[in-house]
N, C-alpha and C positions, 0 to 999 in steps of 0.2 A: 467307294471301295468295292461295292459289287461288281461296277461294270469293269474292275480288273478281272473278275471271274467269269462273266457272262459269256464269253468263247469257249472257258471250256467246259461249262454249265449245257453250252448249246451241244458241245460237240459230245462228249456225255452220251446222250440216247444214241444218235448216230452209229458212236463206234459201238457201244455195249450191243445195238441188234445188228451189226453188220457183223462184228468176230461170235453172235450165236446160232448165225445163218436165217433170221429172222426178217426175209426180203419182204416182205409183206408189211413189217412194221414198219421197214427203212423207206418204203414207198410212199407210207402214209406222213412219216415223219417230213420226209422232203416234200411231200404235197403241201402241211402245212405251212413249213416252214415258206416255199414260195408263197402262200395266200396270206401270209404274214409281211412278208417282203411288199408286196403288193397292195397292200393296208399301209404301211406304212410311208411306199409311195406317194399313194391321194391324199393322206395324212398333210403330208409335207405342200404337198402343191395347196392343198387349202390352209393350210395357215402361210405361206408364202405369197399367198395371190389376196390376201385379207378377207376373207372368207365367200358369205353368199353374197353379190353386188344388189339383187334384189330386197333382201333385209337389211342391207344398209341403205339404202334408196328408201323405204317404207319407215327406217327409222329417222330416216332425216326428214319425214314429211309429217314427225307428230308436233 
């Protein structure tokens, strides 16, 4: 049920400092927002690639 909300949970801070002219907050909000996007990324790629190949190599050698 939440992630029916979560767009406009996000979009939320967005509009509330962009209609108080608060471009300082909306920069910092889109700054995190892509450093989030970007986490979420590498996220993806390591559990899609099955994680460190090295600890799984070191676990298969106990």
């Amino acid at each position: 049920m939440f992630h029916d909300f979560a767009p406009v949970l996000v979009q939320c801070p967005f509009a509330i400092a962009w209609q108080l002219g608060h471009d300082e907050m909306l920069k910092l909000l889109l700054q995190t927002l892509e450093e989030e996007r970007g986490i979420d990324q590498k996220l993806t790629r390591l559990a899609e690639g099955g994680g460190n190949p090295r600890a799984a190599a070191a676990e298969g050698k106990k």
